[in-house]
Structures are given as structure tokens and as C-alpha cells.
C-alpha positions in Angstrom: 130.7 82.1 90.2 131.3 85.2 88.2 133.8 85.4 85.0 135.2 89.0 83.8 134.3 87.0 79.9 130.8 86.7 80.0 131.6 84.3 77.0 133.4 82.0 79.2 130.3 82.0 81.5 128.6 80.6 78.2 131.0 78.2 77.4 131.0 77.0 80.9 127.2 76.7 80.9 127.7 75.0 76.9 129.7 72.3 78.4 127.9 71.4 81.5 124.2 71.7 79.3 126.9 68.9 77.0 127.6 66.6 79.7 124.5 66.3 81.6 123.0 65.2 77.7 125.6 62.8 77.6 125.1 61.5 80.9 120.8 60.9 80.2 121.9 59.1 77.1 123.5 56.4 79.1 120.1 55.5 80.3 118.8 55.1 77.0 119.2 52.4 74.6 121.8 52.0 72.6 120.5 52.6 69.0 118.6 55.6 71.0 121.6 57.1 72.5 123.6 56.9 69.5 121.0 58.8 67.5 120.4 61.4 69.8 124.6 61.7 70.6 124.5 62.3 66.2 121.6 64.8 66.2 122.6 66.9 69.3 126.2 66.2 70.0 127.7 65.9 66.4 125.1 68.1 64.7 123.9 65.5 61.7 120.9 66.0 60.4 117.8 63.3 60.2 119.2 62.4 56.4 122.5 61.9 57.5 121.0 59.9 60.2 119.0 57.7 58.2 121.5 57.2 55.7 123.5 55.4 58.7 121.1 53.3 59.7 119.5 52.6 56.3 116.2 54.5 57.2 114.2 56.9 56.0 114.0 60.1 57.6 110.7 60.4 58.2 111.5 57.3 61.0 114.5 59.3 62.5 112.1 62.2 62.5 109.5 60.1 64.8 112.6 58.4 66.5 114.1 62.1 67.9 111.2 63.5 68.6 110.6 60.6 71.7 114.1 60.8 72.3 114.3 65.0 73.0 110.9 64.1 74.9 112.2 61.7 77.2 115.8 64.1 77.6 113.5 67.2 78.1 111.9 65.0 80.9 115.2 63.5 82.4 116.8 66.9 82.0 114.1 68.6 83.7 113.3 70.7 81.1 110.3 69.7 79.8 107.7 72.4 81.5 110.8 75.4 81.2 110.3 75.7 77.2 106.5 76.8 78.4 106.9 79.3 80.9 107.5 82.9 79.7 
């Protein structure tokens, strides 16, 4: 598919990269999915995060970092960070 914007290519490609996250977080639990939906869907950061769930953020920290492995891995985009 071309566009004549190649900004509406992006946001195109923005919104499908946004739905296929929402659609892995489905699978996850639910305390798992609502943290990663804050972090990469609503933009909070681990502080705000733990503030919500009366936390500190070094566990949000250790929380995301499973949770963006197992989207990189569900997403198929674990091994495409690596390659040059």
C-alpha cells in the first residue's frame, strides 16, 4: 500500500504496532497487562506505576522488564532488535 504522506504510512504502522500490543496483553495476566497497557500504551513511568500499586519501583522495574520480554517474544521481535 503506498500513501502520498509518508506520515500517514507511520501513523498507519503506529496504530497497527498499538493494537497488536494490545492484543498480546490479553494473554497476560491481569495485574501484568494492566502494567504494561500504563508503561507502553499510556506512557507512565515505573514511579507512577508503583505509586498505583503501592510498590516500589525498583519491583515495577523487574516486573516490565519480563513483561517487554515475553511481548518481544509474542510479538516476534525478540531476535529483530539484534540484527543490524
Amino acid at each position: 500500500m503506498e500513501f502520498p504522506d509518508s506520515n500517514a504510512f507511520e501513523a498507519v504502522e503506529g496504530r497497527i504496532l498499538v493494537c497488536a500490543v494490545q492484543q498480546a496483553l490479553q494473554n497476560f495476566a491481569p495485574q501484568d497487562a494492566q502494567v504494561g497497557a500504563w508503561y507502553l500504551l499510556e506512557g507512565l513511568n515505573e514511579q507512577a506505576i508503583a505509586a498505583r500499586l503501592g510498590v516500589s519501583q525498583p519491583a515495577v522495574s523487574k516486573r516490565l522488564k519480563r513483561i517487554l520480554a515475553r511481548l518481544r517474544r509474542e510479538l516476534g521481535v525478540e531476535n529483530a532488535e539484534k540484527s543490524p
